[in-house]
MARFI-353896 format. One line per field, with one value per residue: residue number from 0; x, y, z of N, C-alpha, C, CB in turn. Coordinates in steps of 0.1 Angstrom, whole numbers, plus 5000, padded with zeros to 4 digits. Atoms other than C-alpha are relative to their C-alpha. Glycine has a CB too. Layout:
num c(NUM;...);
n.east c(X;...);
n.north c(Y;...);
n.up c(Z;...);
ca.east c(X;...);
ca.north c(Y;...);
ca.up c(Z;...);
c.east c(X;...);
c.north c(Y;...);
c.up c(Z;...);
cb.east c(X;...);
cb.north c(Y;...);
cb.up c(Z;...);
! end
This chain:
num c(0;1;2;3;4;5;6;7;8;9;10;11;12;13;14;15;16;17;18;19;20;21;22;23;24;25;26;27;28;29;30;31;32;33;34;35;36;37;38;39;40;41;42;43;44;45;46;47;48;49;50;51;52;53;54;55;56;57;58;59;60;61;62;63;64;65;66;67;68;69;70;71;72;73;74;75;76;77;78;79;80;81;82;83;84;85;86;87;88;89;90;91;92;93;94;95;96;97;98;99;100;101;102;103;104;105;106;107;108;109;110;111;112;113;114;115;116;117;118;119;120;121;122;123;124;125;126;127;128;129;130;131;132;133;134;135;136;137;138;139;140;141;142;143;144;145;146;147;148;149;150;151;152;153;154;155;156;157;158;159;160;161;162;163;164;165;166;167;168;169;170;171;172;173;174;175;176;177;178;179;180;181;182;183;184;185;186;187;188;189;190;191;192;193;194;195;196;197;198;199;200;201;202;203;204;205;206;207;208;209;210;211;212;213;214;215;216;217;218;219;220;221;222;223;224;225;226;227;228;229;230;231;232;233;234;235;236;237;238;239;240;241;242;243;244;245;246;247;248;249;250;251;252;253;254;255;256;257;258;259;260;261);
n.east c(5008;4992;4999;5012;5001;4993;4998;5014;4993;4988;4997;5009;4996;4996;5011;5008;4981;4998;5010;4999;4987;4996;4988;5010;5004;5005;5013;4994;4989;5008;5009;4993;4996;5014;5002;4990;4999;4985;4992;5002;4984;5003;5010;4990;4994;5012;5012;4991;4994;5015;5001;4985;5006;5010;4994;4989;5004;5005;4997;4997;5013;5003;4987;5002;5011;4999;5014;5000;5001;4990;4993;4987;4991;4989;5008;5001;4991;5002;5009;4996;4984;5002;5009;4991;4993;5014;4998;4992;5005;5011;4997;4994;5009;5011;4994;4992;5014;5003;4988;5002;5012;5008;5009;4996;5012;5004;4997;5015;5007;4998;5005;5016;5003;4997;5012;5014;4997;4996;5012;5009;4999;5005;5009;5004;4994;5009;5018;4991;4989;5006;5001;4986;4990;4993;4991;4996;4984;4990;4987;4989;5000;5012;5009;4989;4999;5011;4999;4997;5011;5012;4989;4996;5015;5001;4992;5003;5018;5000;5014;4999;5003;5012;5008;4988;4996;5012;5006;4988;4999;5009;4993;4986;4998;5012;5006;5014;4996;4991;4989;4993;5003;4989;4989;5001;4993;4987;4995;5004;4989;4987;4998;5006;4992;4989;5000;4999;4980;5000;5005;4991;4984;5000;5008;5014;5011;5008;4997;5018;5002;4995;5013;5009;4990;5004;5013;4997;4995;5010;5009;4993;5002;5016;5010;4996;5005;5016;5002;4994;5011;5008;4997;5004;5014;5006;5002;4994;5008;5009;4989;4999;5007;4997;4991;5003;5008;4994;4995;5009;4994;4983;5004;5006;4991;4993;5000;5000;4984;4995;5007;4993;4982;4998);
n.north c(4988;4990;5001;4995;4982;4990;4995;4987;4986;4993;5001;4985;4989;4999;4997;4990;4993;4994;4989;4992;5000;5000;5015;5007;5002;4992;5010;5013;4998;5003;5006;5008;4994;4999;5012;5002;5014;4999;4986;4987;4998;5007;4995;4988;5007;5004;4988;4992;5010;5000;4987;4996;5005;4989;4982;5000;5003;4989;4991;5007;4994;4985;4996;5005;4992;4989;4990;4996;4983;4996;5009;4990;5015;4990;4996;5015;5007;4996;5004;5017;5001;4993;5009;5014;5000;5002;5014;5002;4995;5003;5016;5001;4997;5011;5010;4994;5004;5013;5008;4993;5001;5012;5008;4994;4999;4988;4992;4997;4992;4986;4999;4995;4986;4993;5001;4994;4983;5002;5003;4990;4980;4998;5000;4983;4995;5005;4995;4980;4995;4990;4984;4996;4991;5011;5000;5000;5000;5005;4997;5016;5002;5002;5010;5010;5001;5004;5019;5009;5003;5010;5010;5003;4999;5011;5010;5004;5005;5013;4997;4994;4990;4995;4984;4988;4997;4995;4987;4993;4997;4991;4985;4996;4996;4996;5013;4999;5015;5015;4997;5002;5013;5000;4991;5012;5014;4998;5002;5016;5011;4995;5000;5011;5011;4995;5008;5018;5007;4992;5012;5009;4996;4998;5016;4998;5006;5007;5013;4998;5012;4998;5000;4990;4989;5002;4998;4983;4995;5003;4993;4987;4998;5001;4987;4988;5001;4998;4990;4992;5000;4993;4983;4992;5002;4993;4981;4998;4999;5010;5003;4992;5005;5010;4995;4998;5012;5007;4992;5000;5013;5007;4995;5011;5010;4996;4999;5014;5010;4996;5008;5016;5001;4993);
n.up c(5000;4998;5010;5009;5000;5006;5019;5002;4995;5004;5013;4999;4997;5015;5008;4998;4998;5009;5004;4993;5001;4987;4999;4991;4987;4996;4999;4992;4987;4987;4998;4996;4985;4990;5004;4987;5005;4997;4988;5004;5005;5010;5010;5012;5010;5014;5008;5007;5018;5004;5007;5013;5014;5009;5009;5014;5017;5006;5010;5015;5008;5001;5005;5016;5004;5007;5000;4990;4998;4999;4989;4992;4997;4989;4989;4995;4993;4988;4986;4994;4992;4984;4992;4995;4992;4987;4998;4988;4986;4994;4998;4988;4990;4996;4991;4988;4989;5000;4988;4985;4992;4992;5010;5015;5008;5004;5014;5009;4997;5002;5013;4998;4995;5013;5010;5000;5004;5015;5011;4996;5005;5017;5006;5002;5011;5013;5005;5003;5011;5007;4996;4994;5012;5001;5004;5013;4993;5015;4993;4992;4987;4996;5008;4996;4982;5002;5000;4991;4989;5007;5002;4988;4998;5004;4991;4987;4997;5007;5004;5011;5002;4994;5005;5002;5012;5011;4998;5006;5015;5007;4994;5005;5017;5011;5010;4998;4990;5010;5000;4989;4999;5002;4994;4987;5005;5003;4987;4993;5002;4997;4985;4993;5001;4989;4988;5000;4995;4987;4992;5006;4994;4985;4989;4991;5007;4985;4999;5006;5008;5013;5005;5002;5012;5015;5007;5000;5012;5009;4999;5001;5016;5009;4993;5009;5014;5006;4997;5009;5013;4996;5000;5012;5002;4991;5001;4988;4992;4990;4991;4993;4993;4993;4988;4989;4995;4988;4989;4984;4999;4991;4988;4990;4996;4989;4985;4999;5000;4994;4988;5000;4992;4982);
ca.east c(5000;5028;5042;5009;5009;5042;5039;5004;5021;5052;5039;5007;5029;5055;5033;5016;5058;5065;5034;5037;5074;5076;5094;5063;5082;5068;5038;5059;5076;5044;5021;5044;5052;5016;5013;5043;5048;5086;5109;5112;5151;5141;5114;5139;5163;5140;5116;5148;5159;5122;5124;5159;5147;5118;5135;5164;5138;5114;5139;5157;5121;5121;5154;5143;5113;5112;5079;5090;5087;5116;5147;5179;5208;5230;5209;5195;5232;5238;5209;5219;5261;5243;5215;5248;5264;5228;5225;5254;5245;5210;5219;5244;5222;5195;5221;5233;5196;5188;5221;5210;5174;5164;5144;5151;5114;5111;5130;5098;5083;5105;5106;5069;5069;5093;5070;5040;5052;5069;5034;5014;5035;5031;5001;4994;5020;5003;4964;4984;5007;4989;4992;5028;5054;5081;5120;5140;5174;5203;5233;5257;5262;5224;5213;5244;5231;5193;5199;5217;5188;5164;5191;5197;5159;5155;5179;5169;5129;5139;5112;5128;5122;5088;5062;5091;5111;5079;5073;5113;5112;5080;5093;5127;5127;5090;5083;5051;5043;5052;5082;5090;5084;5109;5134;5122;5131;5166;5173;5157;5183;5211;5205;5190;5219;5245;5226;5226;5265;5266;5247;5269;5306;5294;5278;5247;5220;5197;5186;5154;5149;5164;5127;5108;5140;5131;5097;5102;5127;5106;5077;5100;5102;5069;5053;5081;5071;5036;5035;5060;5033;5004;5020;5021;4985;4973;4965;4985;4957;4943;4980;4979;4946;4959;4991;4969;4949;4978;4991;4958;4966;5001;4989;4963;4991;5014;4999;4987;5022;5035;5006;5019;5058;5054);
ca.north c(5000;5026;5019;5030;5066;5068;5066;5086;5113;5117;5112;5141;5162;5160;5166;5198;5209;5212;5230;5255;5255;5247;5213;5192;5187;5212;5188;5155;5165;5173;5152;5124;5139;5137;5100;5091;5060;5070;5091;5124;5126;5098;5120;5151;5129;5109;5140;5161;5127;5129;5167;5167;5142;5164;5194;5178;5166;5196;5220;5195;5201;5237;5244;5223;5245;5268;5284;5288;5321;5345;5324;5351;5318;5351;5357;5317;5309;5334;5324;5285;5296;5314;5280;5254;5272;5280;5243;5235;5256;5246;5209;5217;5238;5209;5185;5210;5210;5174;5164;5189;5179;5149;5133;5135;5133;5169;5184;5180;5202;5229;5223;5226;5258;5273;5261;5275;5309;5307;5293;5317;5353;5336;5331;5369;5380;5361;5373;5414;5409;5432;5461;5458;5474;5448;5450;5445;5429;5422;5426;5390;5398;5401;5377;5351;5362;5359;5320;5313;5321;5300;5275;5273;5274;5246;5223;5224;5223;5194;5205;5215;5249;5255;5289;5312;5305;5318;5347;5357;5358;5375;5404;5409;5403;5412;5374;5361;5328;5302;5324;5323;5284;5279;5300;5277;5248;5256;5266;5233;5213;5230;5233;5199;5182;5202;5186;5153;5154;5171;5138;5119;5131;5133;5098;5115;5094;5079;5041;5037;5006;5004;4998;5028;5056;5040;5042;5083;5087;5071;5088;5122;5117;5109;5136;5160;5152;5149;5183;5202;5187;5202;5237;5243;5238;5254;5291;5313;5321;5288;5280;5310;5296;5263;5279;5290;5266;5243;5268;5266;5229;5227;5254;5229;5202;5222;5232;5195;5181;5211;5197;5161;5168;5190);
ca.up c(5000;5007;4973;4959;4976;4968;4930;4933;4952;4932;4898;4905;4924;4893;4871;4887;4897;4865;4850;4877;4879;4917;4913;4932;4961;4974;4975;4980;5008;5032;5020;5026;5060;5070;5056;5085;5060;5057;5082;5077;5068;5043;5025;5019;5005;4980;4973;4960;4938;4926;4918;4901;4877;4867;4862;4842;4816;4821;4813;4785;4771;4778;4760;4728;4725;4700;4712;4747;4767;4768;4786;4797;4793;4813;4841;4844;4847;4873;4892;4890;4898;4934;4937;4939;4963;4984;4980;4997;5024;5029;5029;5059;5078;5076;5089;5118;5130;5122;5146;5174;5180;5205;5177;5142;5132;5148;5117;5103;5123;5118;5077;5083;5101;5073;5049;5059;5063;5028;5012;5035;5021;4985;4986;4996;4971;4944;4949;4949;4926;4901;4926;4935;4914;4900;4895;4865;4883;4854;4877;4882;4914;4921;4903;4919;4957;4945;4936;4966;4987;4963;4963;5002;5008;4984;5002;5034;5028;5005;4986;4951;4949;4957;4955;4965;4937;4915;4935;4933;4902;4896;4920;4912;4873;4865;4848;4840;4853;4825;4822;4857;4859;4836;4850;4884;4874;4863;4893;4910;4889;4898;4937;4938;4922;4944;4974;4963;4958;4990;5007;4985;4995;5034;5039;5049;5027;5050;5049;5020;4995;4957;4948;4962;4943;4913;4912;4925;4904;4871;4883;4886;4846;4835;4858;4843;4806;4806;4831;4804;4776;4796;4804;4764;4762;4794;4793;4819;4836;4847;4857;4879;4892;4899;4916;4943;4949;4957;4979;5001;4999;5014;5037;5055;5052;5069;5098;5102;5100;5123;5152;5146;5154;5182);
c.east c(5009;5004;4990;5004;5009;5002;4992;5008;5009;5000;4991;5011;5015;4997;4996;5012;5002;4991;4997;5012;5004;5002;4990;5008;4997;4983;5002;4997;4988;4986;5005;5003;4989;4999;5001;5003;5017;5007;5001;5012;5001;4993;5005;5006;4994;4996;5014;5010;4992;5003;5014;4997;4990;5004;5011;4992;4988;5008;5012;4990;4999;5009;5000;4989;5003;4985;5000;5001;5015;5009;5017;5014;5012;4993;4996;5017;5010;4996;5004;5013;4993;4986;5013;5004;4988;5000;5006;4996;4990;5003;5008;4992;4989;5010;5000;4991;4994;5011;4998;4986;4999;5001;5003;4987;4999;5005;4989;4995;5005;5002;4988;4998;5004;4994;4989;5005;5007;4988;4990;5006;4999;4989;4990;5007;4992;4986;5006;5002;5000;5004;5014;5010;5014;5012;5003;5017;5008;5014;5007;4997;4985;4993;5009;4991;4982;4997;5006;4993;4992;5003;5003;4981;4992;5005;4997;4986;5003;4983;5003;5005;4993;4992;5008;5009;4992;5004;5017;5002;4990;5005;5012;5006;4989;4996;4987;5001;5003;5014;5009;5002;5011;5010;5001;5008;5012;5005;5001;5013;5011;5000;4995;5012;5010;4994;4998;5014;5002;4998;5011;5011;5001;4998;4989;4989;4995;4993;4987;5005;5004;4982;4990;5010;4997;4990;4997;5002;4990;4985;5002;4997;4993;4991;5009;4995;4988;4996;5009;4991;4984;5002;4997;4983;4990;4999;5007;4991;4992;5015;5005;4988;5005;5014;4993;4992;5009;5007;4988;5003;5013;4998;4993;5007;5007;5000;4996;5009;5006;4992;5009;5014;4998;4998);
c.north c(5013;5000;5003;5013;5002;5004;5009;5015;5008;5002;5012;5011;5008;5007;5023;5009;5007;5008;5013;5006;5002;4989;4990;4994;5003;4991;4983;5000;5000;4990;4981;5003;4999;4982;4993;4984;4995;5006;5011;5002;4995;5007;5015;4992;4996;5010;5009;4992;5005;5012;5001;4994;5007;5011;4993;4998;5010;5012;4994;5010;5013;5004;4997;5009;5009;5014;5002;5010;5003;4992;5012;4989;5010;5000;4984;4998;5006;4996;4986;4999;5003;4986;4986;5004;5003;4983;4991;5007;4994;4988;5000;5012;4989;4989;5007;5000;4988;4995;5009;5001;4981;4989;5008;5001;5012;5014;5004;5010;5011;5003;5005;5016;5010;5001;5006;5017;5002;4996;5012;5015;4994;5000;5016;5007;5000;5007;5018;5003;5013;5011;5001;4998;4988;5007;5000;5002;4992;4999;4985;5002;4997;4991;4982;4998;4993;4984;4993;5000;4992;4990;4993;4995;4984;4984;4999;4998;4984;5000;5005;5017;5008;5012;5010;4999;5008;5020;5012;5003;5008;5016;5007;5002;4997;4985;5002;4986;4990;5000;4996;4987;4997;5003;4989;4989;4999;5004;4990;4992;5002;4998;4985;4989;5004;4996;4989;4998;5000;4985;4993;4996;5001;4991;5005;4997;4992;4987;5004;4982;5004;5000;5019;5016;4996;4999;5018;5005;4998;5013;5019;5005;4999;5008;5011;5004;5000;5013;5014;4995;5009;5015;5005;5001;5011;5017;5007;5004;4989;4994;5010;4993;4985;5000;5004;4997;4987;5008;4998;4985;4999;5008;4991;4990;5003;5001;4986;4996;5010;4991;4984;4997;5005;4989);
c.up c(5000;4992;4991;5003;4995;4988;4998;5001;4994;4984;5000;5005;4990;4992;5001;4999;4988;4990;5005;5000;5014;5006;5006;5011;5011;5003;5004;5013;5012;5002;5005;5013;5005;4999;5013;4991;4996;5010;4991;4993;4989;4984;4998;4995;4985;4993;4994;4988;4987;4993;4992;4991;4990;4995;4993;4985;4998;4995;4990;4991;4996;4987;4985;4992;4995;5004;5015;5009;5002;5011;5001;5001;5012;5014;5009;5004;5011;5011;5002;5003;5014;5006;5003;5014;5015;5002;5010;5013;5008;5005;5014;5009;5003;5005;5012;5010;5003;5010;5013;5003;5003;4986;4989;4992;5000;4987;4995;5001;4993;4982;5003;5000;4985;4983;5001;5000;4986;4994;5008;4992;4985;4996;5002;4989;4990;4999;4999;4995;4987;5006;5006;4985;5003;4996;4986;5006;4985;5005;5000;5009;5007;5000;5005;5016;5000;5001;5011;5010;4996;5005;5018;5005;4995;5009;5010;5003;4995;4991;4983;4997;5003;4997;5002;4990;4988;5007;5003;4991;4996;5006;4997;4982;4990;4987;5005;5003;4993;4997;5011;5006;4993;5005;5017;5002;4996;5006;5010;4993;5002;5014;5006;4997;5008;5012;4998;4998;5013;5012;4995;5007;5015;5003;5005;4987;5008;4991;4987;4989;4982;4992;5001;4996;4992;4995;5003;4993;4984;5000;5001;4983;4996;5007;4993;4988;4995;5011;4989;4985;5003;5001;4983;4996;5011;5001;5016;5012;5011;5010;5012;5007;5008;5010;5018;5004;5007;5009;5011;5005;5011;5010;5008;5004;5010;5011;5004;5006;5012;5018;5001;5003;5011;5005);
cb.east c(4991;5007;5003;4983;4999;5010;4995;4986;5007;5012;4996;4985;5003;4997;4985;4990;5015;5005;4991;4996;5005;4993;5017;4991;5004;5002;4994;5016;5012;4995;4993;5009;5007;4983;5008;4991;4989;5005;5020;4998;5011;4993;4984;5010;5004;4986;4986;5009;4994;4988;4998;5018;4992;4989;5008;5013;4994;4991;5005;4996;4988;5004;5012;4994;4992;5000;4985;5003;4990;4999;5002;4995;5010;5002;4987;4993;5006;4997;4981;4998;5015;4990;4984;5015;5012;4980;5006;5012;4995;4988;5010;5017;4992;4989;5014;5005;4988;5001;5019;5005;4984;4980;4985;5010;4988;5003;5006;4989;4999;5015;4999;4993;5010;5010;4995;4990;5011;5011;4992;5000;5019;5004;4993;5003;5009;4998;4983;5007;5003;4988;4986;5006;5005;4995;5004;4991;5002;5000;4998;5017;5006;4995;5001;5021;5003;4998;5010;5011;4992;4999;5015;5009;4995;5007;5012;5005;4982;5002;4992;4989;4999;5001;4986;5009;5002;4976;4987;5008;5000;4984;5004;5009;5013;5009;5006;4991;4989;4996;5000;4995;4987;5001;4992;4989;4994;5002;4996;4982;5001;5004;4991;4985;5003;5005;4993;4991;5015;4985;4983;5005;5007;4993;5009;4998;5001;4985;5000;4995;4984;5013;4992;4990;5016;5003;4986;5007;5015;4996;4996;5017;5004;4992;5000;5011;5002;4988;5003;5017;4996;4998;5019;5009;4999;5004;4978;5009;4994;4990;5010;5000;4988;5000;5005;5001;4991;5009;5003;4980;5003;5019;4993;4990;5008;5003;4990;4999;5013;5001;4981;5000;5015;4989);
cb.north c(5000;5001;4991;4995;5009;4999;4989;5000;4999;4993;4986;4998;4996;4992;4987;5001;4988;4994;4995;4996;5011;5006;5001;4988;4997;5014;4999;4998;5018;5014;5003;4998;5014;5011;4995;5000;5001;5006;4998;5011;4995;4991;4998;5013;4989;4992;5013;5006;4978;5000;5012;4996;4989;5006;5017;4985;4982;5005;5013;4981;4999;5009;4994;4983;5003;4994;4993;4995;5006;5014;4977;5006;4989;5018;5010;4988;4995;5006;5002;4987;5016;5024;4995;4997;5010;5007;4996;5003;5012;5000;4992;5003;5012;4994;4996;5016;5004;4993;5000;5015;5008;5005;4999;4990;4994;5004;4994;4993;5000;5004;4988;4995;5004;4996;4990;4994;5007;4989;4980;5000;5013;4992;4986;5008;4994;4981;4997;5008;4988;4999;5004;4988;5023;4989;4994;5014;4986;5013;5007;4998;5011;5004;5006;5007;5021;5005;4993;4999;5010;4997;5011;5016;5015;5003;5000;5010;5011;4986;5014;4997;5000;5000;5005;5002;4989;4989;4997;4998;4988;4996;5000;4988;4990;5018;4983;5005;4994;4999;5011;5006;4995;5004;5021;4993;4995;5004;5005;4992;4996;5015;5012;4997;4996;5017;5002;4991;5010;5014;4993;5004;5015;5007;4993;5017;4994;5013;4988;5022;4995;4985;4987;5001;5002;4992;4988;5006;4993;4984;4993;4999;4995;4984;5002;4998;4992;4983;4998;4996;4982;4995;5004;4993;4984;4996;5004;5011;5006;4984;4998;5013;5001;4990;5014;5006;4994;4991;5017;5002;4997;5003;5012;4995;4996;5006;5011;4994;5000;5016;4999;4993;5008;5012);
cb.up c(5012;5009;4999;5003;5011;5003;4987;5017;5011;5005;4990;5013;5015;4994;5010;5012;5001;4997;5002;5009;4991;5008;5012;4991;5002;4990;4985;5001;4999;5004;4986;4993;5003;4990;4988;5020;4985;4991;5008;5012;5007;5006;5005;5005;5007;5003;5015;5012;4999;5011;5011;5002;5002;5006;5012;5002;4996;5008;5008;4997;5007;5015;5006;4998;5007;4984;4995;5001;5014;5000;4993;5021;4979;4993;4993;4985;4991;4999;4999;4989;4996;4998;4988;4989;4994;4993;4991;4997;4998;4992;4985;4997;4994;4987;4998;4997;4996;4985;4995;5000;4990;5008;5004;4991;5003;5012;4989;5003;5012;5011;4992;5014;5016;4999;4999;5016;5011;4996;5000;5017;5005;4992;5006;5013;4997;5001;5018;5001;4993;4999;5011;5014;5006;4992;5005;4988;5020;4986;5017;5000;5005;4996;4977;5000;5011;4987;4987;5003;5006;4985;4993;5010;4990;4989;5000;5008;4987;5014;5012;4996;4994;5012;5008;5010;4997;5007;5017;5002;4991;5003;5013;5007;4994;4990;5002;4988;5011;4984;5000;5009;4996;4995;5002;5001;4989;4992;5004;4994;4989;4994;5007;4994;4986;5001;5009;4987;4996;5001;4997;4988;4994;5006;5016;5008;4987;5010;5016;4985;5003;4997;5009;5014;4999;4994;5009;5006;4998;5004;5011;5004;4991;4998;5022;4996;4995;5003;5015;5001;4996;5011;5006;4988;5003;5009;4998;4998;4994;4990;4991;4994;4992;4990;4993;5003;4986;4995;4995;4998;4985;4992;4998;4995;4991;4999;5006;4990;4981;4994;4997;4984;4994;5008);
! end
């Protein structure tokens, strides 16, 4: 049975990740944390396999596309030099806390918490956005320090990327949201694969089964590809509606999962 949710979970939350451009483990990560069907340390690990698979073959996809919205290859590779080195960071901040609480489930909690306040100011961002006046950042340096907060942020929710990557990008360099989804996601693969070396070269990959990574991973790629065949189709507006709608979503998870560790 736990082999079922986890394909459900990771092939929908896939799926929607990349249509949105907020990597679905932003949806893994707490709905799996509510389940309690894995440990917690287990389900950032996995959920950040899961999401680097999707973004390597949603933005493959992206990059082949000739009809895809404006892509900056100066600015993207800015922001993915400042998400390796957030990466690294995050990934050793979430150890530093994971080895200094009691219990290693409570991580959870405190992911959680940082989650919810991160899906709670995007989801006010997002219904405003209209009435707040946007950037137009072009700097290296900016655009280096920008990605390593995405980038650090990423790694330690174990979550990809998630609705603050969206809503940095819509603030700082004025995208629109298929734009900025793109742009997401190419960040996600860059900070997700700098914490999976990171686990790699430290010995910190925690215990799981060769079976359920390869039905994540798999399910990473066929939620990537058939959510990067949906986005061309979908109009920006309903993908704006379905942005925040899962935002009310992981909001109810969250607090949930934060009651359940305390």
């Amino acid at each position: 049975m736990e082999y079922i949710i986890i394909v459900l979970v990771s092939f929908f939350s896939s799926v929607v990740g990349s249509i949105c451009g907020i990597g679905g483990g932003v949806i893994i990560k707490p709905v799996l944390d509510a389940t309690g069907i894995i440990p917690v340390n287990t389900i950032s690990f996995l959920s950040g396999c899961t999401v680097l698979s999707m973004s390597v073959i949603s933005v493959t996809k992206n990059l082949r596309d000739s009809a895809r919205p404006a892509f900056d290859k100066r600015i993207a590779t800015m922001l993915a030099v400042g998400a390796v080195a957030g990466g690294l960071l995050g990934k050793s901040l979430y150890q530093r806390i994971l080895s200094g609480l009691p219990d290693s489930q409570r991580v959870g909690a405190v992911q959680a918490g940082v989650l919810l306040a991160v899906t709670i100011g995007t989801l006010i961002y997002t219904i405003y956005k209209k009435r707040i006046n946007t950037l137009h950042v072009t700097g290296n340096a900016a655009c280096v320090i920008i990605g390593c907060i995405l980038g650090m942020m990423s790694a330690f929710l174990g979550i990809g990327g998630g609705p603050i990557n969206l809503v940095i990008l819509f603030y700082f360099f004025s995208m629109g949201t298929k734009q900025a989804a793109a742009y997401s996601l190419y960040i996600i693969m860059f900070s997700q694969t700098a914490s999976l070396i990171s686990s790699l070269v430290t010995r910190q990959v925690p215990e799981f089964t060769f079976l359920m990574i390869a039905l994540m991973v798999i399910c990473g790629v066929l939620g990537g590809l058939a959510g990067s065949r949906a986005n061309k189709k979908i109009e920006e507006r309903y993908v704006d509606r379905l942005f925040l709608g899962l935002m009310v979503v992981i909001i109810l998870i969250n607090i949930y999962n934060i009651i359940k560790y305390i």
